[in-house]
KOLKOLMAR-906978 format. One line per 4 residues: number of its first residue (from 1); for each residue x, y, z of N, C-alpha, C, O, CB. Coordinates in Angstrom, 1 decimal, decimal comma. Glycine has a CB too. Layout:
<pts>
NUM) X/Y/Z/X/Y/Z/X/Y/Z/X/Y/Z/X/Y/Z | ...
</pts>
This chain:
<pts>
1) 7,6/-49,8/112,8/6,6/-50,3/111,9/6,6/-51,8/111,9/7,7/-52,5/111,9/6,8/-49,8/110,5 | 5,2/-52,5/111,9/5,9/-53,7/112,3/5,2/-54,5/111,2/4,0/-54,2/110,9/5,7/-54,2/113,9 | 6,3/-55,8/110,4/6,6/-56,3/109,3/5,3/-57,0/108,9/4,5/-57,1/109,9/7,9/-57,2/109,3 | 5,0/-57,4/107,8/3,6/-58,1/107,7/4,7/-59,1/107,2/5,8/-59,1/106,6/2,1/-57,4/106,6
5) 3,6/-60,3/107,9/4,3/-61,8/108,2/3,2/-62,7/107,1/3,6/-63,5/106,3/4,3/-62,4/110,2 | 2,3/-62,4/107,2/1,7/-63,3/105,6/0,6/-62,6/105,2/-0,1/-61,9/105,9/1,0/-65,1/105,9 | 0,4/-62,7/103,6/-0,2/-62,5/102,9/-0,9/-63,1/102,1/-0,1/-63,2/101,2/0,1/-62,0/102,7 | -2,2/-63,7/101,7/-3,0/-64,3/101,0/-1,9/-65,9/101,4/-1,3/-66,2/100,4/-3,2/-63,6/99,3
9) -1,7/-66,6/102,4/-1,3/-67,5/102,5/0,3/-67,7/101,8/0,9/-68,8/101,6/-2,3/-68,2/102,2 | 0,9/-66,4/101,7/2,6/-66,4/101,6/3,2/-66,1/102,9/2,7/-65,2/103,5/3,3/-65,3/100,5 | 3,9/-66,5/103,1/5,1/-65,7/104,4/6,0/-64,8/103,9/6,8/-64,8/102,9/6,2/-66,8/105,2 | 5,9/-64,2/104,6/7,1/-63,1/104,4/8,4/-62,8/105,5/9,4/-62,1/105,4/6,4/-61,5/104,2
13) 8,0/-63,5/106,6/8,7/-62,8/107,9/10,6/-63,7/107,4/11,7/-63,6/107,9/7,6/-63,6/110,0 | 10,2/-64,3/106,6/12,1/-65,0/105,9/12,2/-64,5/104,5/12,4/-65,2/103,5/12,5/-67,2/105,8 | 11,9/-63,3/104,5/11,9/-62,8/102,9/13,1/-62,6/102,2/13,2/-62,7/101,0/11,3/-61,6/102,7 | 14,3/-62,2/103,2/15,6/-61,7/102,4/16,6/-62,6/103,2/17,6/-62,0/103,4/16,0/-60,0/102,3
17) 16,6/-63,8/103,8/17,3/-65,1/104,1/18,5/-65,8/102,9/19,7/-66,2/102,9/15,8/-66,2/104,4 | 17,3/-65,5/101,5/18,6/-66,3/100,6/19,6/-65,0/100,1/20,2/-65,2/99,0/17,9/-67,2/99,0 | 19,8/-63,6/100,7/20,9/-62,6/100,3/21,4/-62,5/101,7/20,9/-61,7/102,6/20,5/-61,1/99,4 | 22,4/-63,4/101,9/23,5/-63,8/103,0/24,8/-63,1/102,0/25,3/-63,5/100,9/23,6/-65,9/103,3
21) 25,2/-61,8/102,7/26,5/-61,7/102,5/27,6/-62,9/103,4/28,0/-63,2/104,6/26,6/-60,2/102,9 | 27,9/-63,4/102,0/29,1/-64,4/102,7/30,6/-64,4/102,6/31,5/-65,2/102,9/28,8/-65,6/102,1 | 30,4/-63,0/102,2/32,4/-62,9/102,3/32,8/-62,8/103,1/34,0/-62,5/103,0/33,2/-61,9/101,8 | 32,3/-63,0/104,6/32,8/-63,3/105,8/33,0/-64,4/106,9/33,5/-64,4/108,1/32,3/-62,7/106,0
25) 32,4/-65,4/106,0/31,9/-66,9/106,5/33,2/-67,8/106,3/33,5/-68,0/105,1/30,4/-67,7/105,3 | 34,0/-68,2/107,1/34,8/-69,2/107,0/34,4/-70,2/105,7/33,2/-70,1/105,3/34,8/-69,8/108,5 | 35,2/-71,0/105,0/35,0/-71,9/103,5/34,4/-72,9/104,4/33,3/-73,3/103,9/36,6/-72,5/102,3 | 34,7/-73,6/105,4/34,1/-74,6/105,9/32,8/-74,9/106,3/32,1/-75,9/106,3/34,7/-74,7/106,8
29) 32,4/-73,5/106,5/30,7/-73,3/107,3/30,0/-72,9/106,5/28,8/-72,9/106,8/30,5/-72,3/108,6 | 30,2/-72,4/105,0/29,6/-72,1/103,8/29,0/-73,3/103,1/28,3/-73,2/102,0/30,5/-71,4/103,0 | 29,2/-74,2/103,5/28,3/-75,0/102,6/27,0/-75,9/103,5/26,1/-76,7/103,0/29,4/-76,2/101,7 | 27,1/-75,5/105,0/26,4/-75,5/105,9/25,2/-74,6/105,7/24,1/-75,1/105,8/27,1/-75,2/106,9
33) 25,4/-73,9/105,5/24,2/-72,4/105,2/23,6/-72,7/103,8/22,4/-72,9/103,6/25,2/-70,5/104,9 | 24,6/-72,8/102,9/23,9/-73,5/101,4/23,0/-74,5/101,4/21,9/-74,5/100,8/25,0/-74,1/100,6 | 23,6/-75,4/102,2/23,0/-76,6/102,5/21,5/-76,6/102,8/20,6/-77,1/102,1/23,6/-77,1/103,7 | 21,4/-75,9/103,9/20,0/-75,5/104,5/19,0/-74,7/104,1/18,2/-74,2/104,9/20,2/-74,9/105,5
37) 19,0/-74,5/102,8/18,2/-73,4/102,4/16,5/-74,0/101,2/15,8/-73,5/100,3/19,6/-72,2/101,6 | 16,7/-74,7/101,7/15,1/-76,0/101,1/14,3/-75,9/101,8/14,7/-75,4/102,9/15,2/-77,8/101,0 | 12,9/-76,2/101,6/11,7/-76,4/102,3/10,8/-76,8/101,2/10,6/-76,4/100,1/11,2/-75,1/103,2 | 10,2/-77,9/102,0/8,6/-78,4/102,0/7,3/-77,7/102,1/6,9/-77,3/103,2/8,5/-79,2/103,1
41) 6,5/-77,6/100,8/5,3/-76,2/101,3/4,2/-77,4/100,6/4,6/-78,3/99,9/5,5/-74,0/100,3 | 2,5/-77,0/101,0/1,3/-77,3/100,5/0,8/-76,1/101,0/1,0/-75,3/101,9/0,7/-78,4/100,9 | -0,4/-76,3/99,2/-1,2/-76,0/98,7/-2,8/-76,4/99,1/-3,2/-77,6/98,8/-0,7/-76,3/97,8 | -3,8/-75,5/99,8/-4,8/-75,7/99,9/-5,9/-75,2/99,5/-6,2/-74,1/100,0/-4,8/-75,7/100,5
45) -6,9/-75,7/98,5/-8,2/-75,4/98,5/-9,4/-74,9/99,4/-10,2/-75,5/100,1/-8,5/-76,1/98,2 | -9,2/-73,5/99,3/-9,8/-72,5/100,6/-11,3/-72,6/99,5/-12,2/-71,8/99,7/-8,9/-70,4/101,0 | -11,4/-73,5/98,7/-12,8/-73,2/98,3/-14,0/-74,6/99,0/-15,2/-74,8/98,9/-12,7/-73,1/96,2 | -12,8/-75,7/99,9/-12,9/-76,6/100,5/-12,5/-76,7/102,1/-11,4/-77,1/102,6/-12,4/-77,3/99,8
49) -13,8/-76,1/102,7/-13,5/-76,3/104,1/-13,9/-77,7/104,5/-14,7/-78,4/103,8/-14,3/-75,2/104,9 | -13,4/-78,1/105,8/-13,8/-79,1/106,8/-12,6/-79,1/107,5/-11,7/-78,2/107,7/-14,3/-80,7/106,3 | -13,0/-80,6/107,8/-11,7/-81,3/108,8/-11,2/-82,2/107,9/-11,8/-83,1/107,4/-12,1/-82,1/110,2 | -9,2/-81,8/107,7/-8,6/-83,3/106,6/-7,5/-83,4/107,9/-6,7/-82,7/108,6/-7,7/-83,1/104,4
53) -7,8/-84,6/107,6/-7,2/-85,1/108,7/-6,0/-86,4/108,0/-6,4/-87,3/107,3/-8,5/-85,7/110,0 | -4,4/-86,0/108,4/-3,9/-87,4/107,3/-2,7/-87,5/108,7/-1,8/-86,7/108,9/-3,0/-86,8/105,1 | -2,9/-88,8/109,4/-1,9/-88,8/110,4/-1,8/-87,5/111,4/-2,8/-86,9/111,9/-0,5/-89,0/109,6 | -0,6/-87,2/111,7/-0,7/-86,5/112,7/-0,7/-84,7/111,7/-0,1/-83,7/112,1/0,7/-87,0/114,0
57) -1,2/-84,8/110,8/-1,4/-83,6/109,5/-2,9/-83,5/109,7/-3,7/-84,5/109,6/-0,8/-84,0/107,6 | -3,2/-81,7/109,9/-4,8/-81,4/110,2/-4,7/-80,0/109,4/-4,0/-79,0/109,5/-5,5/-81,4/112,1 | -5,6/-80,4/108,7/-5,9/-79,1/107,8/-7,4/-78,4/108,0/-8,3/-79,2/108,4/-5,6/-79,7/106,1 | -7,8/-77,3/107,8/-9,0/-77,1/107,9/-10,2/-77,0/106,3/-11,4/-77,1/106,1/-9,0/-76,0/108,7
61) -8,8/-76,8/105,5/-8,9/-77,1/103,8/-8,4/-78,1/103,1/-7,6/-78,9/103,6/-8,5/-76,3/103,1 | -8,7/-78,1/102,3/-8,7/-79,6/101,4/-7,1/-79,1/100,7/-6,8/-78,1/100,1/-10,3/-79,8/99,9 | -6,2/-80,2/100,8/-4,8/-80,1/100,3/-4,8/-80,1/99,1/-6,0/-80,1/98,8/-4,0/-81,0/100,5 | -4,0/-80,0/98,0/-3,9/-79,8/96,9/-2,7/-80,4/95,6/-2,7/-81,1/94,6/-4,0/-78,5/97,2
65) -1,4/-79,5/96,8/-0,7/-80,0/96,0/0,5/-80,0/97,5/0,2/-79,6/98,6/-0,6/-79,1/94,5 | 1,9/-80,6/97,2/2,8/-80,7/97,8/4,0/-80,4/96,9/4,2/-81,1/95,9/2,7/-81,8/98,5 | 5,1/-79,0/97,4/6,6/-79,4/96,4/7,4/-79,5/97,6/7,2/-79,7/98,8/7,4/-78,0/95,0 | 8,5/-79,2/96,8/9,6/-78,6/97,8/10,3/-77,8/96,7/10,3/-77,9/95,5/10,7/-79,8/98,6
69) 11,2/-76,7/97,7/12,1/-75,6/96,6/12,7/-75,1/97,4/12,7/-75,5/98,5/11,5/-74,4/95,5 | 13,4/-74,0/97,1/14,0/-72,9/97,5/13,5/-71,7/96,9/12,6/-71,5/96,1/15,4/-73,1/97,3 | 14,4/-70,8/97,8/14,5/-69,2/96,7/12,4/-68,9/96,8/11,7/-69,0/97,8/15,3/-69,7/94,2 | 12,1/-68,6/95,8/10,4/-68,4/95,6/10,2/-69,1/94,6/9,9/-68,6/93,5/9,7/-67,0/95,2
73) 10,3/-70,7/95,0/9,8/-71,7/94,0/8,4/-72,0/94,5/7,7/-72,5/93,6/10,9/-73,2/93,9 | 7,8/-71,9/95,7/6,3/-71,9/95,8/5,5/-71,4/95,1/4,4/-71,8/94,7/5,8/-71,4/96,7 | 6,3/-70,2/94,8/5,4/-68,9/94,4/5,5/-69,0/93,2/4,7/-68,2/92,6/5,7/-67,5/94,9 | 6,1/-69,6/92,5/6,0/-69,9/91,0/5,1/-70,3/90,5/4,9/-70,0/89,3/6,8/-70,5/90,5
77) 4,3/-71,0/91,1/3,3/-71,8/90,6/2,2/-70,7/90,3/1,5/-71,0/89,2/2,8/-72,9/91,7 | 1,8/-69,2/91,1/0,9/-68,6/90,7/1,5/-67,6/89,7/1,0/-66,5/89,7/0,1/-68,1/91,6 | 2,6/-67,9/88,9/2,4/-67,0/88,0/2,3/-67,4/87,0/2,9/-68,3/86,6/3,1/-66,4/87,9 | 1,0/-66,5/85,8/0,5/-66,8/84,6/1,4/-67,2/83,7/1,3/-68,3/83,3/-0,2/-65,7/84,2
81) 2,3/-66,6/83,4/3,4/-66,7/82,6/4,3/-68,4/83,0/4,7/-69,2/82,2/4,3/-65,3/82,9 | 4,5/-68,5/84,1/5,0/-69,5/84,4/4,1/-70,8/84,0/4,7/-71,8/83,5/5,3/-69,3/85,6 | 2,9/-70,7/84,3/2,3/-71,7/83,9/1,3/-72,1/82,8/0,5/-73,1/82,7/2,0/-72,0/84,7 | 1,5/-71,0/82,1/1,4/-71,3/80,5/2,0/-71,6/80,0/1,5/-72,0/79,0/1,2/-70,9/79,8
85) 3,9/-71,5/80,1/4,7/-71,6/79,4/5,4/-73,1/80,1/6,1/-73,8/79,4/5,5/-70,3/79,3 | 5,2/-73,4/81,1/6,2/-74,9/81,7/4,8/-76,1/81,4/3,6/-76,1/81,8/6,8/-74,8/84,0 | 5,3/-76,9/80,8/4,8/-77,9/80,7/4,4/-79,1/81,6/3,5/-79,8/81,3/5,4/-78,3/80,1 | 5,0/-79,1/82,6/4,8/-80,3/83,7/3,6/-79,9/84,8/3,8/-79,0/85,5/6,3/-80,6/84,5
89) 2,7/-80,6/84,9/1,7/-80,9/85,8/0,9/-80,3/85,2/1,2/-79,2/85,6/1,7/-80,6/87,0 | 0,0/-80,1/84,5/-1,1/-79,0/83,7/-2,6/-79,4/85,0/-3,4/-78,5/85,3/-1,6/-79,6/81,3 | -2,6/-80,4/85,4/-3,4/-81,1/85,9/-3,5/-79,7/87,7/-4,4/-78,9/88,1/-2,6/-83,0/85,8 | -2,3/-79,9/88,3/-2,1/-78,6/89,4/-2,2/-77,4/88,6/-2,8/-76,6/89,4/-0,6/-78,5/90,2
93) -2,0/-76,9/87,7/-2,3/-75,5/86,9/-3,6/-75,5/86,5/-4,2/-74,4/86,5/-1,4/-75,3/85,7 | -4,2/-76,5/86,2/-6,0/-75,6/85,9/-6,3/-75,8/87,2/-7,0/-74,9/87,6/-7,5/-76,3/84,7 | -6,0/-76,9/88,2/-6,6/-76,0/89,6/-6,6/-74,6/90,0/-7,6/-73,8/90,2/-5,9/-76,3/90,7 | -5,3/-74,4/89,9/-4,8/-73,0/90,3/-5,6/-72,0/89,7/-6,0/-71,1/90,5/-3,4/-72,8/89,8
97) -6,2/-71,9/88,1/-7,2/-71,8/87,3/-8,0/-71,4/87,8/-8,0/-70,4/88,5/-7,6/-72,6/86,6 | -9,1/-72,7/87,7/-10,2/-72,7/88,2/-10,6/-71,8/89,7/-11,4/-70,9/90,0/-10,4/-74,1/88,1 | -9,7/-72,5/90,6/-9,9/-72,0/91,9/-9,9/-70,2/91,9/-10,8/-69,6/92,6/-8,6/-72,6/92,7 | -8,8/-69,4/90,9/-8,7/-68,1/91,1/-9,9/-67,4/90,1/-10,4/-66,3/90,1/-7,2/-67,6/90,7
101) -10,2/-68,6/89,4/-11,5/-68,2/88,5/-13,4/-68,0/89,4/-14,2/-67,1/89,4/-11,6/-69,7/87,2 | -13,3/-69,4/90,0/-14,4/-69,3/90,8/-13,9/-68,0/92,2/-14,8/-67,1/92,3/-14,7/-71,1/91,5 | -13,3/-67,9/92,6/-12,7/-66,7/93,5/-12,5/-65,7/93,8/-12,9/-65,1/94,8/-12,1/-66,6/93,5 | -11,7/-65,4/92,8/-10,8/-64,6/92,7/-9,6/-64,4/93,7/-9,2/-63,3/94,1/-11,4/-63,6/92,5
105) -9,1/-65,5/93,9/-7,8/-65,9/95,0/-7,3/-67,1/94,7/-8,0/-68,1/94,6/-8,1/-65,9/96,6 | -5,9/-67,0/94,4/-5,6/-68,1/94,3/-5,4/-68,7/96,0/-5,6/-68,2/97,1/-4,4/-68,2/93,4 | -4,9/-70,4/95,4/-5,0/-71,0/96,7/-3,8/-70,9/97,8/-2,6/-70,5/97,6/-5,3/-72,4/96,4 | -4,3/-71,4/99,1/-3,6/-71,1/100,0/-2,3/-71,3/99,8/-2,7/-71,8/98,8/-3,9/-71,6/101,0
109) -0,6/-71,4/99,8/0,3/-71,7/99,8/1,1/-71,6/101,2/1,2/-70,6/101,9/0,6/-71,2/98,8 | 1,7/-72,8/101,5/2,6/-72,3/103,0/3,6/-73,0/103,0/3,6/-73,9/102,2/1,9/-72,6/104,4 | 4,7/-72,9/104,0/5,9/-73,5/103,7/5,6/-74,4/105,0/5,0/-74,0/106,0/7,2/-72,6/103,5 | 6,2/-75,7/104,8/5,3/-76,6/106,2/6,6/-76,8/106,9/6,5/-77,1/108,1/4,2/-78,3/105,8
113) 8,4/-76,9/105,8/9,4/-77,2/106,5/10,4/-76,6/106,2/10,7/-76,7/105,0/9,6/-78,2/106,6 | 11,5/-75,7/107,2/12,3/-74,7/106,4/13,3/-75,2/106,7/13,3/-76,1/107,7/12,3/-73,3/106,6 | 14,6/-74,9/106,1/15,6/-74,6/106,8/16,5/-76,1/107,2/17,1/-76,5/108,2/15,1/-73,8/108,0 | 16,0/-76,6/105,7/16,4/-78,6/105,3/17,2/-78,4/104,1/17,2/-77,4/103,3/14,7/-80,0/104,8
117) 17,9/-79,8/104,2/18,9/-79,6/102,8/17,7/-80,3/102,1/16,7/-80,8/102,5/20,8/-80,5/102,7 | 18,4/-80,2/100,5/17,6/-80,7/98,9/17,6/-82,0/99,6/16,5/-82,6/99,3/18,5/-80,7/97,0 | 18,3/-82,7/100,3/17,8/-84,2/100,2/16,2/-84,6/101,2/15,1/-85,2/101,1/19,3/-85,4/100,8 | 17,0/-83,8/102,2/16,0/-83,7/103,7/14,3/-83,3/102,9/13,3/-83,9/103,2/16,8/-82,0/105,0
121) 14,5/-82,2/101,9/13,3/-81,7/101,6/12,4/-82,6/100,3/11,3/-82,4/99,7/13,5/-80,2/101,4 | 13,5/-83,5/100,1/12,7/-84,7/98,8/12,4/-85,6/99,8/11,6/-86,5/99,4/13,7/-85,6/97,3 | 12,8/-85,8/101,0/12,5/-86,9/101,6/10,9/-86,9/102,3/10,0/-87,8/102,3/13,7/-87,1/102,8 | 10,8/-85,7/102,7/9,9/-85,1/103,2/8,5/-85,0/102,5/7,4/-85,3/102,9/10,4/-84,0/103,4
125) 8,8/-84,4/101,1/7,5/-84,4/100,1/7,3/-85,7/99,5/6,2/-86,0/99,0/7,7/-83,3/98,7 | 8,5/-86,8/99,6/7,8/-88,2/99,2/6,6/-88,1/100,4/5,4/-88,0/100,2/9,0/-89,7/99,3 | 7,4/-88,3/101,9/6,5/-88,3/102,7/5,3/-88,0/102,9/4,5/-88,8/103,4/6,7/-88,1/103,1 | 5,0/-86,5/102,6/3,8/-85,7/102,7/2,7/-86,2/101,7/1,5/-86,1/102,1/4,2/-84,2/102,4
129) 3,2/-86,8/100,3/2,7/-87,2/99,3/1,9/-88,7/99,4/0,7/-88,9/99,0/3,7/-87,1/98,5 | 3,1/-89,6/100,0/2,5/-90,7/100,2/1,2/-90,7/101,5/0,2/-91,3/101,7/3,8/-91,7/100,4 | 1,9/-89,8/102,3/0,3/-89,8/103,6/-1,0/-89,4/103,1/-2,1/-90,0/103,4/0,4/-88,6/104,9 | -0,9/-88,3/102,4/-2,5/-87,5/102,1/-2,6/-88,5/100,7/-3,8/-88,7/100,5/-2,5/-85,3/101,7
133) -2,0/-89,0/99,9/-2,0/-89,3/98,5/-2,8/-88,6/97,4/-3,7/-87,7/97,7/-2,3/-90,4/98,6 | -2,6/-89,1/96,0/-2,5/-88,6/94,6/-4,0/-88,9/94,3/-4,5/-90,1/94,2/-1,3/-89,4/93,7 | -4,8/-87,4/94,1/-6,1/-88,0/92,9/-5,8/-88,9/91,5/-6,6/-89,5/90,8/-6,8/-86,6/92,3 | -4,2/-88,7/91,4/-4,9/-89,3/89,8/-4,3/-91,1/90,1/-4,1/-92,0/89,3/-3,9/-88,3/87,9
137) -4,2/-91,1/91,2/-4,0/-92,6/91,8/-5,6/-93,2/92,6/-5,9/-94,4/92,9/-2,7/-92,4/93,1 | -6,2/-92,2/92,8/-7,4/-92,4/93,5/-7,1/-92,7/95,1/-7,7/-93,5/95,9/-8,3/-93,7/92,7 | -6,2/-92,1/95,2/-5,3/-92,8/97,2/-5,9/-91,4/97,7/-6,3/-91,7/98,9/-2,7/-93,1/97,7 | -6,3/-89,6/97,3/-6,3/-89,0/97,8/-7,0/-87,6/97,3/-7,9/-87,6/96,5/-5,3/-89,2/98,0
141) -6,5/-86,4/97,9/-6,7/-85,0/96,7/-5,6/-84,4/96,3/-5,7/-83,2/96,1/-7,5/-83,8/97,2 | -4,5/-85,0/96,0/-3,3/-84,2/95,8/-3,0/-84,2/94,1/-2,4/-85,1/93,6/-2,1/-84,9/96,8 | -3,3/-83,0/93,4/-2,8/-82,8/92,2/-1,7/-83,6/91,9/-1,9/-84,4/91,0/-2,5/-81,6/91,9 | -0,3/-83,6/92,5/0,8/-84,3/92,4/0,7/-85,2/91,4/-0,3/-85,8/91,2/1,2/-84,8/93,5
145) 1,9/-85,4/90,5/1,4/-86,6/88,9/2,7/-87,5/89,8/2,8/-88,7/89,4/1,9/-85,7/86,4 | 3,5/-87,1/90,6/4,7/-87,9/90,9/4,8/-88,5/92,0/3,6/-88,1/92,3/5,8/-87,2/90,9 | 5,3/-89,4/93,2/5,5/-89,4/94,5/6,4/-88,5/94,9/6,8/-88,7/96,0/5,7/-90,6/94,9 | 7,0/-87,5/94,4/7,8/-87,0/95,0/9,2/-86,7/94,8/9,9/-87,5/94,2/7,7/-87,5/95,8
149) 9,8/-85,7/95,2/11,5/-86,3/95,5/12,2/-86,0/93,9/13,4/-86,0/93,7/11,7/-88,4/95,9 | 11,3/-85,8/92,8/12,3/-86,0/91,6/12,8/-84,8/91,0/13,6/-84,6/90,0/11,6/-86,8/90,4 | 11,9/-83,4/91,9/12,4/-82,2/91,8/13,7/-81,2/91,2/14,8/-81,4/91,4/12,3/-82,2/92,6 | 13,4/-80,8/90,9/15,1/-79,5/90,8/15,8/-79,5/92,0/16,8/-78,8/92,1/14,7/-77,5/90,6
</pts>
């Protein structure tokens, strides 16, 4: 049977990556593996086609938002509960809103860099952030209220 690899713009094909039995891992090479387990993902507005074009970054939808996390910190963002109850960015949450309201789908989500440590992957979403830039800076379309990097 063969695995379904994405769905409504999630991946699945690294779904059980963070349950590493490690009682077999030398103490030295365990914080190697720990290390590595961050990534860089955007958010796109499938209710906005064209061409975005930011450096050598080509989208065929309009960007949205940029994090970084681990574990299923992407996917946090579409849950109801989660974002009625967390306070930070309300501004990316009535997107999320609106978009599944006009819709009925939320927006695209993808992971753009895996398999980076927490620093590698703040370095990265400053990056991603400062190229496409911030609507509420007027530099761009990116929900983002932060440059980046100040994450969990």
């Amino acid at each position: 049977m063969k695995d379904i690899e994405t769905f409504n713009g999630f991946k699945f094909s690294n779904f059980n990556t963070n349950r590493i039995n490690t009682s077999y891992i030398p103490l030295q090479i365990l914080p190697m593996i720990e290390e590595n387990k961050y990534y860089t993902y955007i958010y796109l507005d499938h209710r906005k086609p064209g061409w975005f074009e930011y450096g050598d970054l080509k989208f065929i939808f309009e960007p949205i938002y940029i994090g970084k996390g681990k574990g299923q910190r992407m996917n946090q963002h579409l849950c109801p509960y989660y974002r009625k109850n967390k306070l930070t960015n309300t501004f990316f949450y009535k997107k999320i809103e609106k978009i599944y309201k006009e819709t009925g789908k939320y927006p695209i989500g993808f992971k753009y860099k895996e398999g980076i440590t927490d620093i590698e992957s703040k370095l990265e979403e400053r990056k991603l952030i400062k190229l496409i830039g911030r609507k509420d800076l007027n530099l761009g379309p990116l929900t983002n209220l932060t440059d980046g990097g100040d994450g969990k």
